[in-house]
C-alpha positions in Angstrom: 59.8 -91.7 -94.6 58.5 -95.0 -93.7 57.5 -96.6 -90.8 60.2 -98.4 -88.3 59.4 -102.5 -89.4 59.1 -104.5 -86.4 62.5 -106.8 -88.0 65.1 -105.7 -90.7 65.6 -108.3 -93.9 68.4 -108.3 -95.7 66.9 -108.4 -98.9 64.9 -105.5 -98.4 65.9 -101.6 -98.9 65.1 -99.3 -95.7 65.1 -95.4 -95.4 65.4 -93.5 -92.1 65.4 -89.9 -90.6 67.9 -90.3 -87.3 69.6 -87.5 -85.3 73.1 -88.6 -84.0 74.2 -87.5 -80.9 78.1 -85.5 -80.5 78.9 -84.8 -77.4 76.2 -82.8 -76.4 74.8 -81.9 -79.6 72.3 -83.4 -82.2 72.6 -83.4 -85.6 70.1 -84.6 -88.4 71.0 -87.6 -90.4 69.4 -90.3 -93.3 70.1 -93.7 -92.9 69.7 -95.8 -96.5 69.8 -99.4 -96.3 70.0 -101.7 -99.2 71.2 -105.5 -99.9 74.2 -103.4 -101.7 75.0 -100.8 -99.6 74.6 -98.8 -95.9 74.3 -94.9 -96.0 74.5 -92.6 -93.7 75.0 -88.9 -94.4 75.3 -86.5 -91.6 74.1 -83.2 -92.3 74.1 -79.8 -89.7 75.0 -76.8 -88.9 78.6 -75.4 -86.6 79.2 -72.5 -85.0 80.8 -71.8 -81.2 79.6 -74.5 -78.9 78.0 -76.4 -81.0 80.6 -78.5 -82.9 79.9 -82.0 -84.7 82.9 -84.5 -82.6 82.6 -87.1 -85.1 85.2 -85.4 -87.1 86.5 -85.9 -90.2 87.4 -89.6 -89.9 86.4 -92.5 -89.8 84.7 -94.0 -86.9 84.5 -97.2 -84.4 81.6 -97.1 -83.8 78.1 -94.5 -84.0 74.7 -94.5 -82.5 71.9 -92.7 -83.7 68.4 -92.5 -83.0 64.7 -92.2 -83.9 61.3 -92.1 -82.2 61.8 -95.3 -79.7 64.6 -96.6 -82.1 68.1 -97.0 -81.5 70.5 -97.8 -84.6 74.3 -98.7 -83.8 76.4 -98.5 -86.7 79.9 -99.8 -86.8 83.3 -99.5 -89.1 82.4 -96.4 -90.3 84.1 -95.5 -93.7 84.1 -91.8 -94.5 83.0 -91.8 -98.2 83.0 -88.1 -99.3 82.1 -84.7 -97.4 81.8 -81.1 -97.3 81.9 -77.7 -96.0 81.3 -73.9 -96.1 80.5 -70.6 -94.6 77.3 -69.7 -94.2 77.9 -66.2 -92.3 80.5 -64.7 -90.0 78.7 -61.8 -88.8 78.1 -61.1 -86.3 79.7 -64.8 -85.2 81.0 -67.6 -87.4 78.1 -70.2 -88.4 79.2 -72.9 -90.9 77.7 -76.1 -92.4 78.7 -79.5 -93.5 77.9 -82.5 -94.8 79.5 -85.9 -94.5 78.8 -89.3 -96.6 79.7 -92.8 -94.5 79.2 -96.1 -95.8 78.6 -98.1 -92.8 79.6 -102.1 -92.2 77.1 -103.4 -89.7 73.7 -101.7 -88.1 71.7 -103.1 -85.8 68.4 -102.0 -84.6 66.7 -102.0 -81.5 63.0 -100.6 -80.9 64.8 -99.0 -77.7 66.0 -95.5 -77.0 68.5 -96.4 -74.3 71.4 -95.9 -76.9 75.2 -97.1 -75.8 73.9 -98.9 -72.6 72.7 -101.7 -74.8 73.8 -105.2 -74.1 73.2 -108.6 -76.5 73.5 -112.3 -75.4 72.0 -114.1 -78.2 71.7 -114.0 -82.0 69.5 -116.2 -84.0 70.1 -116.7 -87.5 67.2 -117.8 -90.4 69.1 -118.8 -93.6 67.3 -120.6 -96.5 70.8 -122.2 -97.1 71.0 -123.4 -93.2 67.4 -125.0 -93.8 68.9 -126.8 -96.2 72.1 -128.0 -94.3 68.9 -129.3 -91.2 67.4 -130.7 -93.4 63.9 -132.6 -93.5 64.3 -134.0 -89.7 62.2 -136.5 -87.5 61.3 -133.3 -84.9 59.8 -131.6 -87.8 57.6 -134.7 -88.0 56.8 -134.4 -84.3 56.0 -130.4 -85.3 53.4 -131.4 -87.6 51.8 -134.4 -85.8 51.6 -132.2 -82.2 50.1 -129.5 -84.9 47.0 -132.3 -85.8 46.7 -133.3 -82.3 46.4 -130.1 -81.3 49.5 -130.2 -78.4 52.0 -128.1 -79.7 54.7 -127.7 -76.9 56.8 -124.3 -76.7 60.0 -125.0 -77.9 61.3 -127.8 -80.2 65.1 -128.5 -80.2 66.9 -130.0 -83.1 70.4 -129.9 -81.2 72.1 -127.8 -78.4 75.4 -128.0 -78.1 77.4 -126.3 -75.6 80.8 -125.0 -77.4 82.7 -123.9 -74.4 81.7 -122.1 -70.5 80.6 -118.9 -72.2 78.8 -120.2 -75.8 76.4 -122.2 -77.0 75.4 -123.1 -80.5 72.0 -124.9 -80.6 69.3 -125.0 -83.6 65.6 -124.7 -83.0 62.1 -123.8 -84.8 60.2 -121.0 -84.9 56.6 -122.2 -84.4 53.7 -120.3 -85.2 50.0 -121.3 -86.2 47.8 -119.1 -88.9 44.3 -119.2 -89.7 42.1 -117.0 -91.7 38.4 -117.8 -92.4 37.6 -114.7 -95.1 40.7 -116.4 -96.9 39.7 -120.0 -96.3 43.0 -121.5 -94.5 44.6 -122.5 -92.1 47.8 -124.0 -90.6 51.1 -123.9 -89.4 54.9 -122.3 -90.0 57.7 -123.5 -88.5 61.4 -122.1 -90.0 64.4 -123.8 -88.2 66.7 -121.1 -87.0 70.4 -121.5 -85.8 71.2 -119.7 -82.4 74.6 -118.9 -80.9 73.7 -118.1 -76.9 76.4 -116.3 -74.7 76.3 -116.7 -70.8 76.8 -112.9 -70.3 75.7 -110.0 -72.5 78.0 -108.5 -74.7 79.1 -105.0 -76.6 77.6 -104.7 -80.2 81.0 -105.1 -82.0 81.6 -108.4 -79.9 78.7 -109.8 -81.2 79.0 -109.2 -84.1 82.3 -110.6 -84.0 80.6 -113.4 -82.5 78.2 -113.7 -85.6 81.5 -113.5 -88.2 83.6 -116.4 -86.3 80.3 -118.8 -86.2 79.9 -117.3 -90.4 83.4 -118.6 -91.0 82.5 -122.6 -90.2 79.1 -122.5 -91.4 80.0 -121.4 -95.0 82.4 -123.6 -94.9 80.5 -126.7 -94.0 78.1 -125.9 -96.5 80.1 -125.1 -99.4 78.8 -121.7 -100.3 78.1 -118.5 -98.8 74.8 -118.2 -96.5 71.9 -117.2 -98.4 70.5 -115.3 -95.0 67.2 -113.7 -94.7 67.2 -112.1 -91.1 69.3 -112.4 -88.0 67.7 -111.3 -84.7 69.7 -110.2 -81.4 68.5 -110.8 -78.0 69.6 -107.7 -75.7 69.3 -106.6 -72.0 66.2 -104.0 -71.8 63.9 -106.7 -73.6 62.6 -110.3 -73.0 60.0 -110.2 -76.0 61.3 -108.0 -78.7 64.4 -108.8 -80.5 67.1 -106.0 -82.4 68.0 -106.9 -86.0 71.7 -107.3 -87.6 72.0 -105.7 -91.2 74.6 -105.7 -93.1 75.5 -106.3 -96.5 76.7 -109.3 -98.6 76.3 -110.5 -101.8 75.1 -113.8 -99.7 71.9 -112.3 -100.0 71.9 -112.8 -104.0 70.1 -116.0 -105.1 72.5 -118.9 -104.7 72.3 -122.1 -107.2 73.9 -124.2 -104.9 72.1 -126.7 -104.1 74.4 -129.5 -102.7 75.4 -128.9 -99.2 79.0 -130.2 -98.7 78.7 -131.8 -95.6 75.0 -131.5 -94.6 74.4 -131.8 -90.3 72.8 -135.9 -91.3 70.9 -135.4 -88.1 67.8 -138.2 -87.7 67.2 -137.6 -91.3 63.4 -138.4 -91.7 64.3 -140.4 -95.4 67.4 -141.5 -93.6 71.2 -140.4 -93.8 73.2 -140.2 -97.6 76.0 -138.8 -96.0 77.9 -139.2 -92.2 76.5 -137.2 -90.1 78.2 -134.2 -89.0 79.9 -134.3 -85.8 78.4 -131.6 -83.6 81.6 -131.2 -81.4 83.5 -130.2 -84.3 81.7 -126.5 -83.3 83.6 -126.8 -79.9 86.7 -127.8 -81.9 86.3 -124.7 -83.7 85.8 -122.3 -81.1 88.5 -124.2 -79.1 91.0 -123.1 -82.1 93.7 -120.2 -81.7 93.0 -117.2 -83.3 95.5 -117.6 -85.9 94.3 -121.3 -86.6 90.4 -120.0 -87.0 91.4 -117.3 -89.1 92.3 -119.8 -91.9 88.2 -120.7 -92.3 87.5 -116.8 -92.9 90.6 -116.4 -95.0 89.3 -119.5 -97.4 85.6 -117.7 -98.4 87.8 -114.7 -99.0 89.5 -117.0 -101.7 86.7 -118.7 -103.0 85.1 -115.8 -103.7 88.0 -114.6 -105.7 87.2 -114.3 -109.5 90.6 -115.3 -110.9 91.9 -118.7 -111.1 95.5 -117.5 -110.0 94.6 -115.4 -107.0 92.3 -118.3 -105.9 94.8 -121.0 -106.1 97.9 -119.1 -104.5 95.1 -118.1 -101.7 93.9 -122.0 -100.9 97.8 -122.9 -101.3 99.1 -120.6 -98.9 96.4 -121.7 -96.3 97.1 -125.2 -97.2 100.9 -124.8 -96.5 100.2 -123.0 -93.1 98.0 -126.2 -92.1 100.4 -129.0 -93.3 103.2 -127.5 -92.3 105.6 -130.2 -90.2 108.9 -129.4 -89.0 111.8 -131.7 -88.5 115.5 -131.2 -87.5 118.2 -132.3 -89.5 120.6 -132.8 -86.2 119.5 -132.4 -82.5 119.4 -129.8 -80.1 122.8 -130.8 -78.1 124.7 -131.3 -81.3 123.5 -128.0 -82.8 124.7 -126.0 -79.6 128.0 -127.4 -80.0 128.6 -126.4 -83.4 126.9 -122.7 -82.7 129.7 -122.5 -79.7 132.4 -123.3 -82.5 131.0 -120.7 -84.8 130.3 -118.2 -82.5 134.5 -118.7 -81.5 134.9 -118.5 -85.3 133.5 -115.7 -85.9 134.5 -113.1 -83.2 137.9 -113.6 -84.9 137.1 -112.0 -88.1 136.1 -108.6 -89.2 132.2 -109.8 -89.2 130.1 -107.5 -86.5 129.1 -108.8 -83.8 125.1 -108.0 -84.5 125.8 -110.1 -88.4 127.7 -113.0 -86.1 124.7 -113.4 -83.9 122.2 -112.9 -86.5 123.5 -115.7 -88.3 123.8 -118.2 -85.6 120.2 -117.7 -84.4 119.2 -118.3 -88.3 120.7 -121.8 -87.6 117.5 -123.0 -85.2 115.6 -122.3 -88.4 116.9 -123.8 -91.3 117.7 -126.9 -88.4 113.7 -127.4 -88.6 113.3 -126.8 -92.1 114.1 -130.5 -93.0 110.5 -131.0 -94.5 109.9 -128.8 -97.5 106.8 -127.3 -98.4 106.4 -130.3 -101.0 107.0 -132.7 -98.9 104.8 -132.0 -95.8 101.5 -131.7 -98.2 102.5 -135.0 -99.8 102.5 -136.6 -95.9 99.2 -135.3 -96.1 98.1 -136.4 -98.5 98.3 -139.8 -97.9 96.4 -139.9 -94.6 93.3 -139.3 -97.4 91.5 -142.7 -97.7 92.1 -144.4 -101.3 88.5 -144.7 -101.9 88.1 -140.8 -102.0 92.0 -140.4 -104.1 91.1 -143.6 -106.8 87.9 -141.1 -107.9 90.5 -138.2 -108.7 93.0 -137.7 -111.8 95.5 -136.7 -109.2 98.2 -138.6 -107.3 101.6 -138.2 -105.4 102.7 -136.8 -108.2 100.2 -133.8 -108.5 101.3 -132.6 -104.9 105.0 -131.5 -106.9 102.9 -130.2 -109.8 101.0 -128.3 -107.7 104.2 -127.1 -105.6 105.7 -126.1 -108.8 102.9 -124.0 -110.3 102.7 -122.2 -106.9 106.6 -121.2 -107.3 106.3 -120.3 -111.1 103.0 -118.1 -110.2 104.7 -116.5 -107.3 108.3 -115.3 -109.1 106.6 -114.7 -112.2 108.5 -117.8 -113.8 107.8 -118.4 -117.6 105.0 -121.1 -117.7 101.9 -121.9 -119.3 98.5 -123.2 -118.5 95.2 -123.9 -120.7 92.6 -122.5 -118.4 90.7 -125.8 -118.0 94.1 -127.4 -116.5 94.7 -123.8 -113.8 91.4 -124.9 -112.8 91.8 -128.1 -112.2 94.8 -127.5 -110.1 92.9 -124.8 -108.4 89.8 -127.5 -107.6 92.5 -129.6 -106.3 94.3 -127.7 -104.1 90.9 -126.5 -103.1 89.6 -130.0 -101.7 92.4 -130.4 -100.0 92.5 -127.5 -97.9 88.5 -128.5 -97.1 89.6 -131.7 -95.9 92.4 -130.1 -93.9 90.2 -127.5 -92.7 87.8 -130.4 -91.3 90.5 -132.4 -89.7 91.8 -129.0 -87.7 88.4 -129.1 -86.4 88.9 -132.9 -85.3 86.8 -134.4 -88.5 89.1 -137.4 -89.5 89.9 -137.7 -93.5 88.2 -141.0 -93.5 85.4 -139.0 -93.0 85.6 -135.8 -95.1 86.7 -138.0 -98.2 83.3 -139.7 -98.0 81.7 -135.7 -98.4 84.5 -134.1 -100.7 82.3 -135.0 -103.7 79.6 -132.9 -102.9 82.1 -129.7 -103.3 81.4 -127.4 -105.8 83.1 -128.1 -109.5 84.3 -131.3 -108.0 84.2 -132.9 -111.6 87.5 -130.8 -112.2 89.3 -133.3 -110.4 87.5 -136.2 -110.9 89.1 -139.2 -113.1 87.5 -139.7 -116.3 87.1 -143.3 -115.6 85.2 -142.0 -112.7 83.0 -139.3 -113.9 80.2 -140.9 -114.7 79.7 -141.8 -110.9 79.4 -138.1 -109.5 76.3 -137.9 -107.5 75.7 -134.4 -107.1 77.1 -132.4 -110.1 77.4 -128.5 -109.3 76.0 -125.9 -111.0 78.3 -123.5 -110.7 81.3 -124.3 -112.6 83.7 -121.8 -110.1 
């Protein structure tokens, strides 16, 4: 069995002998790790007094440990297990083995088990490198390098989301030399921190890690190639616990335009706006319902059929444009419930139907904007600069409303693929844009960035085709 690493990769495979601890028993276990997959199988004996309390379920949450290493595992899915008899003379002893496939891990070189606390978590991520970008501080880096004056800490932005949080990006500095190998020099990786005031449970930070996921893969326009993510926690100032878990993230990604790169004192200078920082606080400021719709979208796009994707980034869409309006007001509605509600007791209606009905009037009084036309208001808050580059119009927005209806109620229609697609690319960039104004980005702005999505060219005019700056490579 190999040796405990100092940090976990997530493109790296790992194999551990742990005990776990139920109740007041241990029980051997093997912990497998892979970029596909986390293991855990639970092996031991039973017999009076000595009882495994996991169960036969699944589980919150599990710790288990090995020589001055604590693993916490979280959403544990039971995958397969079993049991038998191994004598019941002169008392019962029986054995069993059970298979989880685990969510999240992380690893601490600690042994103080559930007391564990974590306050920060630090990502490194090719993609995020990209989304920095080559910066003036990096400059600084290398020149304080030459002079010989490197300082601690360099800061490429710290922004403070809200009383508890705050989301800052920084580089990890560290000089080399090596005279039997004839070099020398300096490394420097930028990584992106999220800092809490107060340390926190393991499945809180993590959740902490999905919810900060969520915005950054959606500013970037794919799914973060990550490489490791460390976790500051209570019983250590120097040594930092590692977050595993698996994602098909960690495959090569061919993306290389970022959708709306950060634009900060670009060393070449800006091509695109720069990206408001306090859009971060915007987003953590959002209700839960309202910051669900980012996660929801990379479920989408990650979708492989054209269908499923556009119903997904339609129904989202919907739920953001939506704009109510009454047909009459308040004061005149109550009047005509009162004259109803008289009506009706006077009939052979019961009295639960009677009032049923009359509260279904407040709805269908707000339900003077349609689906259609409440994404066609929309729409036109989108500059015409970004809408002149794009075969689609007003008229799109009851094409795409009608598609939606005929997919849902299994209508009889037909689509060439190329033209689904399309529709799905455009229903797509407009969910992005209103995804970016919910987070107080302005459509002025995000139409000047829109280009950069992936398979943009779908929706592109072919009068304007020829002017796509940054053609994707991945035609999804």
């Amino acid at each position: 069995m190999q040796r405990r690493p100092e940090e976990l990769l997530l493109n790296e495979s790992y194999e551990f002998n742990v005990t776990v601890k139920a109740t007041e028993n241990y029980f051997s276990a093997k912990l497998k790790l892979t970029p596909k997959s986390i293991n855990l199988r639970v092996t031991g004996e039973e017999s009076e007094g000595r009882k495994y309390s996991g169960g036969w379920s699944d589980l919150e949450t599990l710790t288990c440990q090995a020589t001055n290493t604590t693993f916490i595992l979280t959403n544990l899915k039971i995958q397969k297990s079993t049991s038998g008899i191994i004598t019941q003379n002169p008392k019962l002893i029986t054995f069993f083995e059970i298979d989880y496939i685990v969510e999240y891990l992380i690893m601490t070189p600690s042994d103080t088990g559930l007391k564990l606390k974590f306050n920060e978590i630090s990502i490194y991520s090719e993609t995020l490198n990209k989304w920095i970008g080559h910066t003036r501080i990096q400059r600084k880096i290398i020149d304080s390098y030459h002079n010989k004056t490197i300082p601690e800490h360099f800061n490429e932005f710290r922004e403070p989301l809200n009383k508890h949080l705050t989301l800052g990006a920084s580089y990890s500095i560290k000089t080399y030399s090596s005279s039997s190998n004839f070099e020398a020099g300096i490394n420097f990786p930028p990584l992106l921190y999220l800092r809490l005031d107060s340390s926190t449970t393991a499945e809180k930070i993590i959740a902490e890690y999905n919810r900060l996921y969520a915005i950054l893969s959606t500013i970037t326009g794919s799914n973060l190639s990550v490489q490791k993510i460390q976790i500051n926690y209570n019983s250590s100032h120097h040594k930092k616990a590692s977050l595993y878990y698996t994602n098909k993230a960690h495959k090569p990604n061919f993306q290389n335009t970022i959708l709306f790169p950060l634009g900060k004192d670009i060393w070449t200078g800006p091509l695109t706006p720069e990206f408001p920082l306090e859009a971060f606080s915007q987003y953590f400021k959002l209700p839960e319902t309202e910051q669900s719709y980012f996660a929801k979208y990379l479920k989408y796009r990650e979708m492989n059929n054209n269908e499923d994707r556009f119903l997904g980034y339609f129904r989202i869409l919907e739920s953001l444009c939506f704009n109510s309006k009454k047909f009459i007001n308040d004061e005149i509605l109550n009047e005509i419930k009162d004259l109803i509600k008289t009506h009706l007791t006077l009939t052979e209606i019961s009295k639960k139907d009677a009032y049923s009905f009359i509260r279904g009037l407040d709805r269908y009084n707000n339900s003077k904007y349609n689906t259609e036309k409440c994404i066609t208001d929309f729409f036109k808050r989108i500059p015409d600069t970004t809408k002149t580059q794009w075969k689609f119009n007003n008229d799109s927005i009851k094409e795409i409303c009608k598609l939606r209806n005929d997919i849902t109620h299994a209508n009889n229609y037909y689509y060439d693929e190329a033209s689904l697609h399309g529709y799905t690319k455009f229903a797509e960039a407009l969910l992005i844009i209103a995804l970016l104004e919910k987070i107080g980005i302005h459509p002025d702005i995000s139409g000047k960035i829109i280009k950069r999505m992936d398979g943009h060219f779908w929706i592109t005019a072919s009068s304007a085709a020829v002017n796509i700056e940054f053609p994707a490579q991945n035609d999804k």
